[in-house]
N, C-alpha and C positions, 0 to 999 in steps of 0.2 A: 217772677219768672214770666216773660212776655209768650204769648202765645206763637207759635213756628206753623207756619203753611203748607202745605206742598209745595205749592210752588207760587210763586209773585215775579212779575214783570222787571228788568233792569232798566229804571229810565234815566240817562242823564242828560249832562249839557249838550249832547249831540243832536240828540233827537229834541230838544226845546227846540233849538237852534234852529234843525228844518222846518219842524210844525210851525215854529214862530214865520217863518221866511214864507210857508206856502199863505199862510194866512196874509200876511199882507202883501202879499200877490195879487189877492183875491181870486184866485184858481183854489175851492175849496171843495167844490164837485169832481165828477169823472173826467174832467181836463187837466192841464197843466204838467210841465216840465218833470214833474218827479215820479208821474206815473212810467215816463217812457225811461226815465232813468234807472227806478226800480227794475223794470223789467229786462232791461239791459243787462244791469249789473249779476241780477238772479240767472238769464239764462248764463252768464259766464260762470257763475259760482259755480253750478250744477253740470255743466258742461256740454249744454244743448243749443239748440240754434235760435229756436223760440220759448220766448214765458208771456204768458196772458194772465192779469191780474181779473180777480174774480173777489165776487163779496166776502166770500168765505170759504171752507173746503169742501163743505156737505155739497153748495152750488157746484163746484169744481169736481166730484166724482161725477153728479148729475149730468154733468155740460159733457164732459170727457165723452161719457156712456151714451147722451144720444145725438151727438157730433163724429161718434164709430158708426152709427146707425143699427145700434144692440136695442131690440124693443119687445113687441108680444112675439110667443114663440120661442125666445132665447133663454138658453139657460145661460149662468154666470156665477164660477164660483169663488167663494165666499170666506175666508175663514170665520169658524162658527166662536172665534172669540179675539175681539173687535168691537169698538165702538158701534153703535150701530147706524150713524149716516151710511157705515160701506153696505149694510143690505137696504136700508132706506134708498138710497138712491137706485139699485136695481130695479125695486121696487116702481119706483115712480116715471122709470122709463116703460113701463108695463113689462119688465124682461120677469124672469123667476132664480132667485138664490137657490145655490145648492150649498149647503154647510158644510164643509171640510174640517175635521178634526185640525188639532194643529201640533207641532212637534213638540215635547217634555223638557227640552232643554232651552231651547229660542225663544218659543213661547209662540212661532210664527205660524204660515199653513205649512202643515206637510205633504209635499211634494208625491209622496207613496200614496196616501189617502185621495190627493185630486187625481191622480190618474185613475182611481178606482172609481171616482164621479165622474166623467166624461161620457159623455151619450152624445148621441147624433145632434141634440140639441143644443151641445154646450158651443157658447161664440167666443167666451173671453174666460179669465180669470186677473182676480182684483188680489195680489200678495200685499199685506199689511206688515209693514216694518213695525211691528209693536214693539213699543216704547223703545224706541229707538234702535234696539237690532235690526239689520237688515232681513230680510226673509231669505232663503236660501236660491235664490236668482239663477244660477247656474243650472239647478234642475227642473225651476218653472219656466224658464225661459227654452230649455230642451223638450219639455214637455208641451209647451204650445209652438212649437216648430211640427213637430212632429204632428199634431192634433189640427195644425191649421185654424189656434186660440189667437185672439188680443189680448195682449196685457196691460191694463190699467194698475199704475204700483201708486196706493197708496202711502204716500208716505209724508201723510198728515204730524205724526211726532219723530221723523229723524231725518231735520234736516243736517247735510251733511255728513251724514253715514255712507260708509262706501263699502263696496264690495271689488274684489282687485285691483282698488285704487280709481274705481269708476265712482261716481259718486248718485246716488237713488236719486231716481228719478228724470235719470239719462238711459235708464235701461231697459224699459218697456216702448210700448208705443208713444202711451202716453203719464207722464208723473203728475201727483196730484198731490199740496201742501197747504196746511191750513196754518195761520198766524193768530189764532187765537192769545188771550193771555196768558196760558201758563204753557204756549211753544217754548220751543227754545230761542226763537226770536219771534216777537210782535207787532202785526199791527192794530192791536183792541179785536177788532173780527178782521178778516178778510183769506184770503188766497191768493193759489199761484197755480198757472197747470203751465208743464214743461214737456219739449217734444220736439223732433226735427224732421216733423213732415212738417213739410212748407200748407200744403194742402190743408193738412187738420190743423195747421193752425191759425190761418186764415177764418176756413171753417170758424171752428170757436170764437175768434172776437168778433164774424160776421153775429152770430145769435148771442152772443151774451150782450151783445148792445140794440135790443130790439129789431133785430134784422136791418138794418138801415143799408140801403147801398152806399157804397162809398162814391159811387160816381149823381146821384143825384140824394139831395136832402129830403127826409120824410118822405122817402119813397121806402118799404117797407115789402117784400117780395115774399114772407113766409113765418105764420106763428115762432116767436121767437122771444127774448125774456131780456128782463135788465139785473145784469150779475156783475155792475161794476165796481170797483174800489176807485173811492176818492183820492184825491189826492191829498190831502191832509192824510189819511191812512200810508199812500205809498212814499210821504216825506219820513215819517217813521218808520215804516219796513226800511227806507235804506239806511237810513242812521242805524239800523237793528243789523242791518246785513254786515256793514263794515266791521263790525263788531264782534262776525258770528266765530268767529276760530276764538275770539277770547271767554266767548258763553260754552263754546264745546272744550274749551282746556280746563274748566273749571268747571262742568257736569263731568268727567272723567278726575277730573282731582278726586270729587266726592262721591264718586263709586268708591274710588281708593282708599279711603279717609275710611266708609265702612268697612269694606273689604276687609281693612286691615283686623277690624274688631269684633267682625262675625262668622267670618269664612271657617272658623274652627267651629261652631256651635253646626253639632250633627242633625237638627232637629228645623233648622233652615234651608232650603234650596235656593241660591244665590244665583244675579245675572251672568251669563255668560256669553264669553268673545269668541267666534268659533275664526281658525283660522283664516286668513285673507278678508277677514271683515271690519270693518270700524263701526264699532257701536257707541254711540253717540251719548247711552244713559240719559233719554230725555228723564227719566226718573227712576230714581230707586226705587227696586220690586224686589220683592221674597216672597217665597210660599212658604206656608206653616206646614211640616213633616205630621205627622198621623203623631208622635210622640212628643210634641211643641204640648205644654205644659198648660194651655189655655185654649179655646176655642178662638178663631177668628173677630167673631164677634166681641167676645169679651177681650180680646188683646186688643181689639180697635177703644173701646171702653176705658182701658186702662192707660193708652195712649193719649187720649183726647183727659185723663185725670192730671196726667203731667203737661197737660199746655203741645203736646204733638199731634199735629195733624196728620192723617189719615188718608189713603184713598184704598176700596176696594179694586180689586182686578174688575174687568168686564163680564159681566152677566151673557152666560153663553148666549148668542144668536138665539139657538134652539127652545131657551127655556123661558123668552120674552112670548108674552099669550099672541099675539098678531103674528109670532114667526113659525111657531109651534109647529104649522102645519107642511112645513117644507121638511125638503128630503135633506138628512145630514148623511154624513161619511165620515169613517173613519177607517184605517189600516186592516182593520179586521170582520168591518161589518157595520151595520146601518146605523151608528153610534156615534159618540162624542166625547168618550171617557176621559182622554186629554184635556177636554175644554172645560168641563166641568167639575175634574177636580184642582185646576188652577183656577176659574173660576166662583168656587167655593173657599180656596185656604190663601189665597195671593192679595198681597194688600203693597200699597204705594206707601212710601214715607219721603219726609220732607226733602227736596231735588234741588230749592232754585239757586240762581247762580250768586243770590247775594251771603250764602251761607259761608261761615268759616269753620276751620278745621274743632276749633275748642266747641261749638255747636252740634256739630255733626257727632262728636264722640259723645257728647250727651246724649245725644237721641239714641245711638247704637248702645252706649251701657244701658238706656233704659231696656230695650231691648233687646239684650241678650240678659240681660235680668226675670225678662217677662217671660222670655221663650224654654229658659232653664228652671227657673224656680216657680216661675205664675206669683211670685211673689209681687201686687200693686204695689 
């Protein structure tokens, strides 16, 4: 019985085919034809006017946040369960996170909770499409009208999620995506930040390529960084893009595939599609019920016995020693009690798109085996 991953990369003759073509081109740096084509293609996908490729996403929150001119003094919040580039990069602009509790069922921030964090300090807020649901857009996007917020939308794991048919990362100021290997499309590392200020996004690929003016060479006007993707990188982003409606029909196949086999076990909390949203399922997620027959840990234990791999949920914000000391929020008070206990009972199983139907129900009878009986 071979061992199953979370998740692993789809590569085939497409993406050879460009990588092969950029390479003997010899455009294997930050020039060449497939940089400007990826970025073509992605602002169309997403339905923006501009994309600027960037090394990576963590680069891509950073650049976004001090190309708004969000720095010391600002507040920015946070949902407090999250990877944590999204408060690392606040961080690094000198601004301060505030933690937002996040919603029980989405898994996103909750909208109720960041209205209750808002002070005269706060400039923006960063909503996180975790694991590929959208966040709830309609009330963070009302809520920083009203507040006079930026919205920076994360949406490093759902590409192509949409919310009334809009698609993330067309809906804030600025959208921010990262192409790691277990995205739902790849380029090994890099990024994408999308947006239709002409302005911000000038802005951005003025500083993400060492400030360079564009009217004289190695002229250099202002500290500035190199955050750019090769082209060998953005010849596979597009082979990965043309492709992306076939990676998102087959992450929703195998929600389905589970769905079918777990949705009845009362001791699971399962994802959910809230209406007018498309969730994308970058990965199957559950949380273990108080009456789930194993502890987390030992269901991960028991998982990794049968050759299945694993992913814990996110380690709340709040309860990382470097972030400890920031203010969190929650609906009822200076807490986090949503983040924490998805972030104690919520675990990832295996997501990627090379998986079939006869695989997937193995893993789901392992676990609804594990979750009813504790039986390894």
């Amino acid at each position: 019985m071979s061992f199953i991953p979370v998740a692993a990369p789809v590569i085939g003759e497409r993406e050879i085919a460009y990588v092969t073509d950029a390479i003997h081109s010899g455009w294997v740096s930050s020039m060449g034809p497939y940089i400007g084509r990826f970025e073509g293609e992605f602002a169309r996908y997403v339905g923006v006017s501009h994309a600027i490729t960037v090394s990576n996403g963590t680069v891509g929150l950073y650049l976004a946040l001090h190309s708004l001119g969000i720095g010391p003094g600002d507040e920015v919040l946070v949902p407090d369960l999250t990877f944590v580039a999204t408060a690392h990069a606040v961080l690094q602009v000198g601004a301060t996170p505030v933690f937002v509790d996040v919603e029980p069922d989405t898994w996103c921030i909750d909208p109720l909770a960041a209205e209750r964090a808002i002070t005269p300090r706060t400039r923006a807020i960063i909503p996180v499409h975790l694991y590929g649901h959208p966040a709830d857009m309609n009330a963070i996007l009302n809520l920083a009208h009203q507040h006079d917020l930026l919205v920076v939308e994360d949406a490093a794991e759902a590409h192509g999620a949409e919310v009334n048919q809009q698609r993330v990362g067309s809906l804030g100021k600025v959208g921010v995506f990262s192409f790691y290997g277990n995205k739902i499309m790849t380029t090994g590392e890099g990024g994408m930040l999308t947006t239709n200020d002409v302005d911000l996004a000038q802005r951005m690929r003025f500083l993400k390529d060492h400030g360079m003016s564009p009217a004289r060479r190695y002229y250099h006007a202002e500290l500035s960084f190199n955050f750019r993707m090769t082209n060998l990188q953005a010849a596979l982003g597009l082979a990965q893009l043309e492709q992306i409606e076939g990676f998102i029909a087959r992450k929703r196949d195998i929600y389905g595939w589970y769905a079918d086999a777990l949705s009845q076990i009362p001791c699971l909390q399962m994802p959910v599609s809230r209406p007018g949203v498309r969730n994308v399922f970058w990965l199957f997620s559950i949380v273990l019920g108080q009456s789930c027959r194993l502890s987390r840990t030992d269901f991960g234990l028991a998982l990794q016995e049968h050759e299945i791999d694993w992913r814990p949920f996110f380690v709340p914000m709040h309860q990382l020693p470097h972030l400890s000391k920031f203010r969190m929020v929650g609906r009822d008070g200076e807490s986090c009690p949503v983040s924490e206990r998805l972030g104690g009972r919520g675990l990832n199983l295996p997501s990627g798109c090379a998986l079939d139907e006869p695989t997937v129900r193995r893993i789901a009878d392992t676990v609804a085996r594990l979750a009813c009986t504790g039986d390894r």
